[in-house]
N, C-alpha and C positions, 0 to 999 in steps of 0.2 A: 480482518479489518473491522474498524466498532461500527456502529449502527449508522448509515448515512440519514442527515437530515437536510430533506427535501424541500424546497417549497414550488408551487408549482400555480402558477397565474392563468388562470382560464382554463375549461374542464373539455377541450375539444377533442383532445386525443388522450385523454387520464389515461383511459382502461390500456392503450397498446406501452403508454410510458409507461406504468406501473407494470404491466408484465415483463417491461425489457429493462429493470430494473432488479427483479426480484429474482430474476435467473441469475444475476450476479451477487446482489447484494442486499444485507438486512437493510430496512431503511425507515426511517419515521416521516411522514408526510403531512405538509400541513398545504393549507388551500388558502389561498390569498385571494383577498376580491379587488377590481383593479378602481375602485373609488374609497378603499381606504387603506391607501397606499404610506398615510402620513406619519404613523408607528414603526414602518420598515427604516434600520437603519446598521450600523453596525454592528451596533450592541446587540440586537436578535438574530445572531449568527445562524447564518445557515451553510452546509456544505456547497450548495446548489441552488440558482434558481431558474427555474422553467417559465418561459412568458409565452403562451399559447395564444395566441391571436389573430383576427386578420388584419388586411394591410388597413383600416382604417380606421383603427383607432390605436393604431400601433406607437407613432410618433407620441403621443400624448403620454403613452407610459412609458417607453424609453427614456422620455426628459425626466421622469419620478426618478425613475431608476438610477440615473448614472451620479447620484452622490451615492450610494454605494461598490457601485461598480469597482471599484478601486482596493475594497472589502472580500466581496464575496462576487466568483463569480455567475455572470447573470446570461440565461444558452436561451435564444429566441428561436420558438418552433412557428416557420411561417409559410405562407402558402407562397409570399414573394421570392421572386425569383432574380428582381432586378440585381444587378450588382454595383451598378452606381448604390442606389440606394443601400444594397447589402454591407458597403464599404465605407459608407459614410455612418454606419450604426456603429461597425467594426473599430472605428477610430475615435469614436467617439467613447471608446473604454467597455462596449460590449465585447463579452468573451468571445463567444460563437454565435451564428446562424445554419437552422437545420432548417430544411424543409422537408416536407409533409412524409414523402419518398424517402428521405435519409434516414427517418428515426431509429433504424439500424443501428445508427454510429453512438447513439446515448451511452451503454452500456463502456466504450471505451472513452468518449471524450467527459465523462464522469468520471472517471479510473483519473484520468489525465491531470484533469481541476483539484479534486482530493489530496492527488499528490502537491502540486501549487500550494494548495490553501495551507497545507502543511509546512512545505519551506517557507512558505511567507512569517507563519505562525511563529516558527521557531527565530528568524530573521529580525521580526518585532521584536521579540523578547531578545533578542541578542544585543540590539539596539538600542532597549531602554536601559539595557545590562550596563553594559557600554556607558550611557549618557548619565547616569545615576550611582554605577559605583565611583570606587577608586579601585585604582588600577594594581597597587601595590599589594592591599591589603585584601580587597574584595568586599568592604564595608561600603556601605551609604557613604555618596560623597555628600557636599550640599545640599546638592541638588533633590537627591533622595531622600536626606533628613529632613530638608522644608516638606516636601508632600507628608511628609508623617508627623511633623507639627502641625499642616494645616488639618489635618484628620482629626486629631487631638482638640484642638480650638474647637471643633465642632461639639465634642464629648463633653467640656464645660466643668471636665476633673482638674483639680490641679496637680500639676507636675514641673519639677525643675528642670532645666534645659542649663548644664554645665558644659562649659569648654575648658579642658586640658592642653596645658602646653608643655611637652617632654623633650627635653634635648639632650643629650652628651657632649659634656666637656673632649672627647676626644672623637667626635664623629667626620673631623675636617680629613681624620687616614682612613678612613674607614673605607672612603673608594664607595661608586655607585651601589657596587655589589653591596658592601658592610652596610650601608645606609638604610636598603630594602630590608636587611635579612633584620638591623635593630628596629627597624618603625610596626616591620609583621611581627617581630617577639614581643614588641609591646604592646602590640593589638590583639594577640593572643591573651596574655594577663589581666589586659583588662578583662576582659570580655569571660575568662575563665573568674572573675568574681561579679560578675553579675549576675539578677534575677532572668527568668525568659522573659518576662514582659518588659526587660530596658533593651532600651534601643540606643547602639551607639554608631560611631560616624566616624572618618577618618578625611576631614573637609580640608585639612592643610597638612604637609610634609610633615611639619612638626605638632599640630594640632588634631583632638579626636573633640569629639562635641558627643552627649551624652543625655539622652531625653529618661526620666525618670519619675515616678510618683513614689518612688519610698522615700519620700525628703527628708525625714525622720534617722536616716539610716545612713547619708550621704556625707557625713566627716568618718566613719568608721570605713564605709567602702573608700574612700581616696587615701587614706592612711595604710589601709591595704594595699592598697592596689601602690601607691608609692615605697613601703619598706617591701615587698614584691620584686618589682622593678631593679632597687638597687640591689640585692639580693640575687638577681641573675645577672651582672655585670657588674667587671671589674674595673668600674670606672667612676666617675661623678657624675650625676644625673640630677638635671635641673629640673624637677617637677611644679608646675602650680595650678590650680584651678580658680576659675569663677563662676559664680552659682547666679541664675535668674530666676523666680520662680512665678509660674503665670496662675492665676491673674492678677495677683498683687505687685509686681513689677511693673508687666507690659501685657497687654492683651494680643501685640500682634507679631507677627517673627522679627521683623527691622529692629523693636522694642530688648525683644529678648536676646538679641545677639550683641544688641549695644552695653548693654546692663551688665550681662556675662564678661562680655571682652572689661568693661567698667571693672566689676568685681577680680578679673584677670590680672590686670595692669596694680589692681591696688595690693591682691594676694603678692606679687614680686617685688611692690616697693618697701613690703614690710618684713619681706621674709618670708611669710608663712608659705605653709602647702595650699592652704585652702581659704577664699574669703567669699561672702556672698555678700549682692549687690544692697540688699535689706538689712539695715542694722537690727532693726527690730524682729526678723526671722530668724538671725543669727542667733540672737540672745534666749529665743524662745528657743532651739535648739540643743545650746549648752545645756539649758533647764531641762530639757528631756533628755539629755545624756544622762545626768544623775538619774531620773526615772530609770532608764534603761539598763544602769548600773545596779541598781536595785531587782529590777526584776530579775535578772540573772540569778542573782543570789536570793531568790524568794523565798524558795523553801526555808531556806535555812533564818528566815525574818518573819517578824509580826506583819503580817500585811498591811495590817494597822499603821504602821508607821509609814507607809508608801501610800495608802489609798483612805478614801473616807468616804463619808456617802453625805447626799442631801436628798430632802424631800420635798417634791412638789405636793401642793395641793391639788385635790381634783375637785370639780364642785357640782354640786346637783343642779342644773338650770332651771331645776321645777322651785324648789322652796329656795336658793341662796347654800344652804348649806355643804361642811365638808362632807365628800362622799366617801373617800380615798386621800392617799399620799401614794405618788410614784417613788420609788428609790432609784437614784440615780445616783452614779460612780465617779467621783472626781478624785484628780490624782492631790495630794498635799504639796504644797509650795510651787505649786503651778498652775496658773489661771490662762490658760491658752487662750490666742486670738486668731493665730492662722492655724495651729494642730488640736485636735479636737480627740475626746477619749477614746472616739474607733480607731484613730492613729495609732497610739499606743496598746489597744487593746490587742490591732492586728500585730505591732510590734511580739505583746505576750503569749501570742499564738503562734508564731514564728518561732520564738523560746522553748516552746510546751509548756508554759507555765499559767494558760489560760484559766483552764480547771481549777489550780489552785483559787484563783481569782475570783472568781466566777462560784465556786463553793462558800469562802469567806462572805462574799454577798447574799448568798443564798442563806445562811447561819446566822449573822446581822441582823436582816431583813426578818426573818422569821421571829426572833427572836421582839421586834415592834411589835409586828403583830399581836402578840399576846394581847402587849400593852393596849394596842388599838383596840383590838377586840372589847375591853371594857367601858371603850367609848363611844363603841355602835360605830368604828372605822375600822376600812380595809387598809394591808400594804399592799399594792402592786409593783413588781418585781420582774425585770426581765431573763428571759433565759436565751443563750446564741444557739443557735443553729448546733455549731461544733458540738457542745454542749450535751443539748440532747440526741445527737446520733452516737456519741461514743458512749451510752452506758442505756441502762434500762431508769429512764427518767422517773416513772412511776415510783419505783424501788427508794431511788436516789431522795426524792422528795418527800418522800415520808417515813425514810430513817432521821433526815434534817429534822420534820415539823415535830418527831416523836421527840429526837433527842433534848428540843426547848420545848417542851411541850405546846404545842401554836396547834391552832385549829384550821383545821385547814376552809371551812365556813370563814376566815376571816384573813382569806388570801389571792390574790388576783394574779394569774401567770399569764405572763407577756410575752406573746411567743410573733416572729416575723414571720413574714410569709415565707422569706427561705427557710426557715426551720421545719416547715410543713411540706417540704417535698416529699419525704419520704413517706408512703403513706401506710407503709411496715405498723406505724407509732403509734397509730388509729387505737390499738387496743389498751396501750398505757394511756392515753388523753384520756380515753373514757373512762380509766377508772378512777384520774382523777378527778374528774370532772364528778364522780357518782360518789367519793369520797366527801364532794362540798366545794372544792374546789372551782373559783371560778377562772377561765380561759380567755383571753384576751388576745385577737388578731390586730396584730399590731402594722403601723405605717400602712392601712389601709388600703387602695382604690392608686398606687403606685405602679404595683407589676400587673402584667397583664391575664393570669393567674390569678385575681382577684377572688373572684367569684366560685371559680372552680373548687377554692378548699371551700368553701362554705358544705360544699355535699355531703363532705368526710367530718369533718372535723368538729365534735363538740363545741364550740364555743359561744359562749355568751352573749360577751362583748366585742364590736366593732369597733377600732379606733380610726378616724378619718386623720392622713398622713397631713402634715402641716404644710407641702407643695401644691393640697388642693384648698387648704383653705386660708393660704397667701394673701392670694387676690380678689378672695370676693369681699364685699358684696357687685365690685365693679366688674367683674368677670363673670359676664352673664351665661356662660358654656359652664364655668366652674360651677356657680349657682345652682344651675342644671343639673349637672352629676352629683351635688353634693343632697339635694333637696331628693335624688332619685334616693339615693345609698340610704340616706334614712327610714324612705318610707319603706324601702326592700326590706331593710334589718328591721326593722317594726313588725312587717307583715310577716317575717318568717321567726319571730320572737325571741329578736335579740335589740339590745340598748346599743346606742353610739356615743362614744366619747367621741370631742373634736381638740386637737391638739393643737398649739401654736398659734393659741388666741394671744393678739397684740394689740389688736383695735377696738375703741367701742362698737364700730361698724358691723365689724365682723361677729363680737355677740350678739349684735342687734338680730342680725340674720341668722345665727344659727338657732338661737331663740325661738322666732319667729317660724323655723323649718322644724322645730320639732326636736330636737338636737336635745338627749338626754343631759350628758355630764359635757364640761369643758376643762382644761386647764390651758396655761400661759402666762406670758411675764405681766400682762394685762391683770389677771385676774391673781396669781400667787408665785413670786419667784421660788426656785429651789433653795431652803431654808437646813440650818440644821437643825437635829434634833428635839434640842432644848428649847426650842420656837415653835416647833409644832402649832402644841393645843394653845398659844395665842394667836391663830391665823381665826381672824374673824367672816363671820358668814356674807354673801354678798348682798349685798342693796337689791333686794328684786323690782 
């Protein structure tokens, strides 16, 4: 049996309970005091609870008690004997009463409740099984997919919320049996082309609802999953879907199911398989279907013709001037408003064609440099995570800067703090870093790891993520942390870029804090090329 966990309310007979406890059973013990009772609740599960007292002040913690009673049960060791009284504790949803003489009986009326707790245990969960799936399929009914949109809502990702609606032309012979056996084979199909992280649903006989964040990828899985479908039946099969996507539809489920069944209704009066409730998600969609079409075949293409870069400025907040240019990766003939380049980049890493990608930038980039370098400017340049755990980054990076000849004095690596888990990498960082190379901790004061790589990790430069410097100067806690981060990176002799300046305010203050370098659409949008060296110094 696993470890009994005890709690036990008043210390008058501890030493004979815990002996007549241990002859039976392992058990963890914790000690409850009876004036702060107001944390006890369901949720602090315990096997058992012991209330050792006398008669008078007994009533006062019974009444604490009996909103759990119902939970877990609660065995009172008392010296009373009455049984009026005994009986009315009794039905008031106390398990047992022992007095002082019986403590004998622990040992089995413990045995007794464990067992209880446990059918109860499993009897919940059968219950919520029950009230939360469907019966047919054993998915999420509604009921279980709303709790796991409201979950989501919380998380503040977006994700589409589709419903499906699958019927057979000849399902009226099929008999109850035939009904079950085609609605499970079509919930097996789905479900055999999704990712682990989608969640689907089987909310109506004929309808699955389908929660998802690859929205990028959501005409290719329903086109599957519909030549699928007809492909295991010899029949006609009526497939359509409608797409919601939050939070640019609807913020709250009533929203998203209106929007969907919307998009639903309009997918069937057109014919199609698939329509979504947003014209203009739509269209940004098709547009990244060609992306997507392209990356497939990458190798065998000029990246060039898929992808291009822009360059932000960086700027010095001591004198005005450019310090740097970030190189930043946008795809060509598509300017996104709701899919953004981690979209598709996670798309090219799903492909394995990241690397590719991701080396093109690296060869590009290096290859400014030069240029910069003759103008007393850095490129900075990010690297993914993926990136550098799959090769010896060291190596990688300066067969690149060798092959354009780039100095590496006149190049800035961008590395996240996921990139920095592994701390294996410690010894290539440093030898970039000893090469000339400067290091940059990027999105900053984000995860809660922050600080932690600071120990390991060569780097230079600090960049502060643009979620802490949002809202200030009005976000006097933000203020706080941001004014700390700097004078920390100062005192331990590193410089701070701050990112995602948009206001004068916000330069006002970072100015004012001390704040090395900044860039933002405030101070310099991502530009190409050929614009560069006319990006003028700032007004100090």
């Amino acid at each position: 049996m696993k470890k009994i966990k005890v709690a036990i309310l008043g210390i008058k007979f501890l030493k004979q309970i815990k002996e007549v406890i241990s002859n039976f059973y392992e058990f963890e013990l914790h000690l409850l005091k009876a004036d702060n009772l107001d944390h006890l609740s369901s949720d602090n599960y315990y096997d058992i609870i012991f209330v050792d007292l006398s008669g008078n002040n007994i009533e006062d913690i019974v009444e604490k008690l009996k909103e759990i009673f119902k939970h877990i049960p609660v065995v009172v060791i008392s010296d009373i004997k009455d049984s009026k009284r005994v009986y009315e504790y009794i039905s008031s949803g106390l398990r047992d009463w022992i007095t002082y003489d019986e403590i004998y009986k622990i040992p089995a009326l413990i045995h007794r409740e464990i067992l209880w707790a446990k059918e109860k245990k499993v009897h919940n969960l059968n219950m919520k099984y029950m009230r939360e799936s469907n019966q047919i399929t054993g998915l999420p009914n509604f009921e279980g997919i709303s709790r796991k949109i409201e979950e989501m809502f919380r998380g503040n990702d977006m994700f589409a919320f589709l419903l499906m609606e699958i019927k057979s032309g000849a399902r009226r012979g099929f008999g109850d049996i035939g009904k079950r056996e085609f609605v499970s084979k079509v919930a097996d199909i789905i479900l055999s082309k999704l990712k682990p992280q989608d969640i689907l649903s089987h909310i109506e006989e004929d309808k699955f609802a389908l929660i998802t964040k690859d929205i990028i990828s959501i005409p290719e899985m329903i086109n599957d999953i519909h030549e699928t479908i007809n492909s295991n039946f010899l029949m006609k099969i009526d497939f359509h879907a409608g797409v919601s996507v939050f939070p640019y539809d609807a913020t709250e489920l009533s929203g998203l199911l209106r929007f969907s069944q919307a998009a639903l209704i309009k997918s069937k009066e057109s014919g199609k398989i698939l329509s979504f409730y947003s014209i203009s998600i739509s269209e940004e969609i098709k547009r990244l279907d060609l992306i997507v079409e392209n990356l497939k075949n990458i190798k065998s293409r000029d990246i060039g013709e898929i992808f291009s870069l822009r360059y932000q400025p960086i700027f010095n907040l001591k004198n005005g001037s450019v310090f740097a240019y970030e190189v930043l990766l946008r795809p060509k003939t598509f300017d996104g408003k709701v899919f953004s380049i981690p979209e598709i980049l996670r798309t090219a890493m799903e492909l394995n064609v990241l690397y590719y990608i991701e080396e093109w930038v690296l060869y590009e980039s290096f290859r400014k440099a030069k240029i910069l370098e003759e103008k007393g400017l850095k490129v900075s340049v990010n690297v993914s995570p993926e990136y550098i755990s799959s090769r010896n980054i060291y190596k990688t990076i300066r067969d690149i800067a060798d092959s354009v000849h780039a100095n590496f004095q006149s190049i800035i690596l961008e590395l996240t703090e996921d990139a920095l888990v592994d701390e294996t990498k410690k010894d290539e960082f440093d030898m970039i870093r000893d090469d000339g190379m400067s290091i940059t901790i990027d999105d900053f004061g984000t995860k809660y790891n922050s600080l932690r790589y600071l120990r390991w990790i060569p780097a230079d430069i600090i960049k502060i993520d643009y979620e802490l410097i949002k809202d200030v100067p009005r976000s006097q806690q933000d203020k706080a942390l941001i004014s700390a981060i700097i004078n920390f990176s100062h005192d331990i002799g590193k410089v701070v870029i701050a990112e995602g300046v948009e206001r004068e305010d916000q330069l006002a203050f970072l100015r004012s804090s001390g704040c090395d370098f900044a860039q933002g659409f405030l101070l310099g949008k991502p530009i190409l090329w050929e614009d560069a060296f006319e990006v003028k110094s700032l007004k100090i």
